[in-house]
N, C-alpha and C positions, 0 to 999 in steps of 0.2 A: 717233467719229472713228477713223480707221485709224493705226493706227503706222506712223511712215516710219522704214525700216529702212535706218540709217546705216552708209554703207559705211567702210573705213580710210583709204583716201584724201578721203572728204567731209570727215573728224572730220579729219584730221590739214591740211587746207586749209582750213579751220573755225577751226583750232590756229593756224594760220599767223597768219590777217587780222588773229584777236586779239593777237598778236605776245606769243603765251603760250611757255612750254617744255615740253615735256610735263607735267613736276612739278606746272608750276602749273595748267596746262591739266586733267589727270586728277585732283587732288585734287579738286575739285569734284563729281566724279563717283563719289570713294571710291574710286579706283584707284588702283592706282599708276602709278612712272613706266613701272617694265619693263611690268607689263599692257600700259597706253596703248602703250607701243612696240607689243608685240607686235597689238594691235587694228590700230595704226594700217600696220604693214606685213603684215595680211590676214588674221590670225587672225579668226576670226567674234565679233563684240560681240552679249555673252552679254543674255538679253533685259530683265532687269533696267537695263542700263547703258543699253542701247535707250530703257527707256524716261523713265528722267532724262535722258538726251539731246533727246528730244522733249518735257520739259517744259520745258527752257533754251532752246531752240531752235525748238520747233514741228516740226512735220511739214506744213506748208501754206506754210509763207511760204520767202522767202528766205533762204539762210544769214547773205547779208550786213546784211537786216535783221535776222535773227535775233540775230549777234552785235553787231551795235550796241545792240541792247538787253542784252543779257549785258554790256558792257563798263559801259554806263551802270549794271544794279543792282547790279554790282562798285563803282562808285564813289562810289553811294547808302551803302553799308551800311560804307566805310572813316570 
């Protein structure tokens, strides 16, 4: 399977739907919050974070399914 390579504005409109804040949004990823700023206003997401990105999310599917399920195994595991 091909990595889809997440741009700052996907992840940070990604950020959004989930009605995350950066903090909570990038810790998941091991980032932080300035990282995640700096990703999400265009620095290039190094490919590590790529590729936890695409294991929360996928690289085939939609984001907005993608984050429905992200939101649901966040509420599994509370």
């Amino acid at each position: 399977m091909k990595l889809k390579l997440y741009t700052g504005s996907e992840v940070r409109e990604l950020r959004q739907k989930l009605r995350l804040n950066q903090a909570e949004f990038w810790a998941h990823f091991h980032t932080t919050q300035s990282g995640g700023s700096r990703y999400e206003s265009g620095r290039e997401i190094p490919r590590p974070v790529q590729v936890l990105l695409n294991i929360a999310f996928g690289s085939e599917v939609s984001m907005v399914t993608a984050a429905d399920g992200f939101c649901r195994r966040d509420d599994q595991a509370a």
